[in-house]
Each structure stands twice: as C-alpha cells, then as structure tokens.
VEXNUDREN-14368 format. One line per field, with one value per residue (C-alpha): residue in three letters; x, y, z; chain. Coordinates in pm, whole numbers, m for minus. Example, Ala and Ser with C-alpha at 12.3 -4.5 7.8 and 13.67 -1.06 7.14 Angstrom:
VEXNUDREN-14368
r = [Ala / Ser]
c1 = [1230 / 1367]
c2 = [m450 / m106]
c3 = [780 / 714]
c = [A / A]
This chain:
VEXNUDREN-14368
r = [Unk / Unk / Unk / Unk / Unk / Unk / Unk / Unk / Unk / Unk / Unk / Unk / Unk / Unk / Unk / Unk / Unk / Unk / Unk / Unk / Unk / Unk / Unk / Unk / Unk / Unk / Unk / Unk / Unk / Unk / Unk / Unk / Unk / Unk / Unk / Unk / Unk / Unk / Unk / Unk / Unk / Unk / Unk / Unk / Unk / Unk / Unk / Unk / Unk / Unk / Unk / Unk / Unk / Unk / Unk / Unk / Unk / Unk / Unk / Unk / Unk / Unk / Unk / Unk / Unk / Unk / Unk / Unk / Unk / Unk / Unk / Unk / Unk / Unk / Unk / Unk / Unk / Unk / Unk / Unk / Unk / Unk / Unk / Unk / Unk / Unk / Unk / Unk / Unk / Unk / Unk / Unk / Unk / Unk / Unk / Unk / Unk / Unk / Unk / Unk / Unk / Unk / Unk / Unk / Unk / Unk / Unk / Unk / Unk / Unk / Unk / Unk / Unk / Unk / Unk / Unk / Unk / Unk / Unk / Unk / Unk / Unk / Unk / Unk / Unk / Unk / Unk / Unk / Unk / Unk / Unk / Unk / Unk / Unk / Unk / Unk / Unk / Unk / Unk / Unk / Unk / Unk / Unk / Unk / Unk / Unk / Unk / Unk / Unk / Unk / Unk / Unk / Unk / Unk / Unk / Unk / Unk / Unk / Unk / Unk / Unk / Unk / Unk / Unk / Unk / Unk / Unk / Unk / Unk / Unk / Unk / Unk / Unk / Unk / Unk / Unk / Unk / Unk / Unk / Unk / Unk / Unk / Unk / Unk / Unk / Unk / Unk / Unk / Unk / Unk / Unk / Unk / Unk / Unk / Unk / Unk / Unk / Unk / Unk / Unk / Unk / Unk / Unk / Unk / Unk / Unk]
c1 = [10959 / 10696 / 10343 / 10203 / 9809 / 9618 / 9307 / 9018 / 8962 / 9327 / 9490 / 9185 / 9292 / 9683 / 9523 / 9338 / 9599 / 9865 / 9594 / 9328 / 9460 / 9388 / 9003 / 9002 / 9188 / 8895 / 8638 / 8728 / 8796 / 9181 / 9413 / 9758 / 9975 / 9989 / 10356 / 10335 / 10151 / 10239 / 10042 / 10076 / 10000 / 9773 / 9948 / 9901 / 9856 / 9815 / 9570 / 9308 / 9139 / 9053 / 8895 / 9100 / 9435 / 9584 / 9589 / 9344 / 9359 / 9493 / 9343 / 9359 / 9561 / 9620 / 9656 / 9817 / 9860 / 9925 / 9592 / 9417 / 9477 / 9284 / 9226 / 9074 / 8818 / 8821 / 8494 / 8401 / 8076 / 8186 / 8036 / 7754 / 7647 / 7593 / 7285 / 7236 / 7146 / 7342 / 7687 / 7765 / 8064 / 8130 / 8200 / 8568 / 8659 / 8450 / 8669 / 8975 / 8918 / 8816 / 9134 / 9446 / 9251 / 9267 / 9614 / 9674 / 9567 / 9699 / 10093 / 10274 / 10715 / 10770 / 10688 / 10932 / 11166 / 10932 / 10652 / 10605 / 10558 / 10315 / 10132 / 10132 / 10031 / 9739 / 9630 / 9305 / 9193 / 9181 / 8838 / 8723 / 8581 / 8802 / 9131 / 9421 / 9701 / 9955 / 10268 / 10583 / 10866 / 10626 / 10601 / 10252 / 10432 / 10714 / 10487 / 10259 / 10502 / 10678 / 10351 / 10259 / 10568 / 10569 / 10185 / 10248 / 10589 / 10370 / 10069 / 10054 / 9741 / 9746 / 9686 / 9317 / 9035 / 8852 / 9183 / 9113 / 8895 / 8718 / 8684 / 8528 / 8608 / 8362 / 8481 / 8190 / 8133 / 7891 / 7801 / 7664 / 7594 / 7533 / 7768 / 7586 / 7430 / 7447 / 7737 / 7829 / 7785 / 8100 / 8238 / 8270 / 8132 / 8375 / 8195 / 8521 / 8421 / 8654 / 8451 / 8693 / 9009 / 8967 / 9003 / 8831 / 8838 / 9206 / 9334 / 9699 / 9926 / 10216]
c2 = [12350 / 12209 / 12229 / 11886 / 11848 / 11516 / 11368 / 11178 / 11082 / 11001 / 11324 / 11491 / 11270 / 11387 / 11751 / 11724 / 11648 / 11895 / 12152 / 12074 / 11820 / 12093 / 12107 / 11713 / 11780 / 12047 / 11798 / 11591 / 11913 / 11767 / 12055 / 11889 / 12103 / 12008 / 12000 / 11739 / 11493 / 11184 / 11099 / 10782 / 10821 / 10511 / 10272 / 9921 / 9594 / 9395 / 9547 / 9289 / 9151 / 8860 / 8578 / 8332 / 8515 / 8795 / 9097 / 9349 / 9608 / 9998 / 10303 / 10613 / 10798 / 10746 / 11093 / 11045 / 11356 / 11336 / 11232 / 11019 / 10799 / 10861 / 10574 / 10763 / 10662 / 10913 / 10910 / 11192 / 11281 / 11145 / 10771 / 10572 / 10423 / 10807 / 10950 / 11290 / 11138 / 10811 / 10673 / 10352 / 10173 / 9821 / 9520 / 9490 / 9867 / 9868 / 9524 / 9728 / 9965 / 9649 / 9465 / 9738 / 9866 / 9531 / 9552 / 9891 / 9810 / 9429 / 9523 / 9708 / 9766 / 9450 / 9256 / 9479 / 9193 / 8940 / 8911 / 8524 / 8578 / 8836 / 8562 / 8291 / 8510 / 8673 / 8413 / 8291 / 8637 / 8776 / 8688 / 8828 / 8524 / 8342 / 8599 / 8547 / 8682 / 8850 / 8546 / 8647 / 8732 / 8838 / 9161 / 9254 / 9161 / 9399 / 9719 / 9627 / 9647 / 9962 / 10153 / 10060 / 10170 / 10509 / 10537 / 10447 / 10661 / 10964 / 10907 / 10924 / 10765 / 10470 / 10207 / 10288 / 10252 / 10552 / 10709 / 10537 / 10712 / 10608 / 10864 / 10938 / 11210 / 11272 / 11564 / 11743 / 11986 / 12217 / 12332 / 11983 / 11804 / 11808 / 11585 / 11277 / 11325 / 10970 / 10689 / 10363 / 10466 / 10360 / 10638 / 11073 / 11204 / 11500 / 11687 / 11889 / 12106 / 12062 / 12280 / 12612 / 12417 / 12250 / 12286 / 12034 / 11782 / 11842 / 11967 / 12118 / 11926 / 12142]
c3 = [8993 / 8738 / 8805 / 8874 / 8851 / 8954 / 8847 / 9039 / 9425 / 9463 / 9357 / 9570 / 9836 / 9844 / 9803 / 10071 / 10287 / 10208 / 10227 / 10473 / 10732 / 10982 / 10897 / 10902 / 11282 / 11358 / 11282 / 11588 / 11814 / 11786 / 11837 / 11683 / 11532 / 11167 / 11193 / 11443 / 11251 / 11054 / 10751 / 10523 / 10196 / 9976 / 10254 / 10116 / 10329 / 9982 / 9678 / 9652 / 9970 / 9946 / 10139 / 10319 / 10300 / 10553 / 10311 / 10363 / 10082 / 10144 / 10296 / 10122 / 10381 / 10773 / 10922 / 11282 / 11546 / 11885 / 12033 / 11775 / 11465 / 11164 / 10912 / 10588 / 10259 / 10015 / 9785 / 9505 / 9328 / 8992 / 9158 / 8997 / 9357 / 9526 / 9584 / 9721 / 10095 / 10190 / 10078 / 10222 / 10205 / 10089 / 10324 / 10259 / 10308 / 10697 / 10756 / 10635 / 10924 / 11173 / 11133 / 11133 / 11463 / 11615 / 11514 / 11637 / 11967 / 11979 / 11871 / 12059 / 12060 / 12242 / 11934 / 11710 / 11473 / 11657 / 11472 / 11527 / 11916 / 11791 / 11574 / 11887 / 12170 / 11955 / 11712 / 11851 / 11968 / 11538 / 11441 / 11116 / 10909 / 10695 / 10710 / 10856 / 11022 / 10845 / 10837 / 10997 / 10755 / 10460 / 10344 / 10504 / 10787 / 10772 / 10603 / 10951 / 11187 / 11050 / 11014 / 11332 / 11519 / 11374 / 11435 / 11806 / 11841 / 11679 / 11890 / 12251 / 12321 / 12109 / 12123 / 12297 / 12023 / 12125 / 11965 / 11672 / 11412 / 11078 / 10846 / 10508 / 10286 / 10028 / 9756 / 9568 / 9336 / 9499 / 9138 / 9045 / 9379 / 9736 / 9963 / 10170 / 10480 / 10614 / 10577 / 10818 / 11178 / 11269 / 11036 / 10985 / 10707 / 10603 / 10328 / 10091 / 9827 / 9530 / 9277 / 9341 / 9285 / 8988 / 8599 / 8461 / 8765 / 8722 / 9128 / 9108 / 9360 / 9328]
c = [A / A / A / A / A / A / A / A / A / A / A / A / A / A / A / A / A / A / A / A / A / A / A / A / A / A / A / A / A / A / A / A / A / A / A / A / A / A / A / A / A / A / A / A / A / A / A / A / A / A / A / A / A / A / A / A / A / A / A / A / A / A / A / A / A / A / A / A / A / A / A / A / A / A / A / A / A / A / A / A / A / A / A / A / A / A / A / A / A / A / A / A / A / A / A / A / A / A / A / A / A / A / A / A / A / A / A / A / A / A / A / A / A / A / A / A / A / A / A / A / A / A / A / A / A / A / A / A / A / A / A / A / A / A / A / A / A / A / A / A / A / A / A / A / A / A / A / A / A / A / A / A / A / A / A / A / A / A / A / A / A / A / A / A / A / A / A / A / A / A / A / A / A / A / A / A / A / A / A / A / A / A / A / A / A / A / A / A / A / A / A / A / A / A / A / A / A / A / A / A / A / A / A / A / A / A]
C-alpha cells in the first residue's frame, strides 16, 4: 500500500483519530472500547454559515462511544490568532456546537423519513438568532437525520446533554510552542503534541 502523508490541522485531525481516540476517551474518564466507537470524519451540515439560513458549517470530527458524544475543533500552532495562554473560538464554531446538540437531544427515531413532523412539533422551541431549521427534503436535512440515527444507535445515553461534549484539539510542536491553557468554558482543551510525528509538518496517515 502507498504511503499517504497529510498536511495542516486536517490531516492532524484524521491522525489523531486513528491514533489517539483512546487518549481523547481517557480525557473524560470514558472507558469505550475503541472498537466500539463511531467517528465521523469533516461531517458537513453546509460549508459557510451564514445568517438567516439553516446551515451551520462542519465539525472536524464527531467521535461517538457508548456513553458520550464528542463534537470536535481541531486547532494547530501554525495560527496567527494563538498566544501561548488563551485560544478562543469564534462565534459561529461555539453556535456550531449549540445547534447539532439541540438537535441531538430534540430528534429522536420517531421522526426517521418524517422530518416535516420534526420541523412542526419543534419549530418554535430552535432559538439561535436569525437561523433556521434545516427544511425537510433538503440535503442538510437528510445528512441530519442519518448522522443522528447512527449517533443515537451507537450511543446509549443520548440524547441527554451531559452526554454531549465540546472538545478542542489543539496540536503543537513542543519544540516551538506551548499548547493554551484556557479556551470557551463550555469546551476541553486537549493539548496533542505533533512535533515527534512529523517531517516537515507533513504527519503520515498511512
């Protein structure tokens, strides 16, 4: 098989993950076997969010075991906003996490191929400014419900929010820099050193 080598917070990202989902899992004393997890991948609910609409942008991974959900932000060293003490995140990557767990904890299997009951019964209970929910029959519509099925089927106790985590992984290079020590309260900081598997930023994947 060819060697395949990544560059930048998203190849980090997808290292991370094949090789230390089970630290991430640690952090939260959660003791899923890695084999029984679920983990999405850059899943998008539309690229750009934007005011007024129902799209809400893409997390850089959901990792999902059998007793929490975790919705993940991937940041690196290689940023012009980091400082050595505080990364904060911006407005429309906290709402990110705000609206999928109000869906997360608003859908449930009874909606499945229904998605405009969904919309009626829980219309006037989505409050986040000026968005929208996501119309039945569109595609953010149909990538919703089928994450959210196999995040429910995967996790046993969704849909509660204290099962719902916000994470942040921030790669360094401990040669160069020294991770954060304070981002969004709502959120774990999960400090990865990168430094020791890298040639020239480049991480191998495979």
């Amino acid at each position: 098989m060819s060697k395949i080598f990544g560059y930048g917070e998203d190849a980090l990202t997808l290292w991370a993950l094949k090789q230390h989902a089970s630290s991430i899992l640690k952090e939260f004393q959660d003791k899923t076997p890695i084999s029984d997890c679920l983990i999405f991948y850059r899943p998008s609910f539309g690229r750009h969010s934007k005011a007024n609409s129902s799209v809400f942008g893409e997390f850089d991974a959901i990792l999902v075991s059998k007793e929490s959900i975790y919705l993940i932000e991937s940041k690196w060293d290689n940023l012009a906003e980091f400082s050595n003490s505080e990364l904060l995140l911006r407005e429309e990557q906290t709402i990110r996490h705000r609206i999928f767990s109000w869906y997360l904890t608003h859908w449930s299997k009874n909606y499945l191929n229904n998605w405009q009951t969904f919309i009626n019964e829980h219309q006037n209970d989505f409050k986040f400014g000026n968005k929208t929910i996501a119309p039945a029959d569109s595609l953010l519509a149909r990538n919703l419900e089928l994450i959210l099925s196999r995040l429910q089927e995967n996790c046993r106790s969704c849909p509660s929010e204290d099962n719902i985590k916000n994470v942040l992984l921030f790669f360094y290079n401990a040669e160069k820099s020294k991770p954060p020590t304070r981002t969004d309260n709502t959120f774990k900081l999960i400090p990865i050193e990168y430094n020791r598997e890298t040639k020239g930023n480049f991480v191998m994947l495979s």
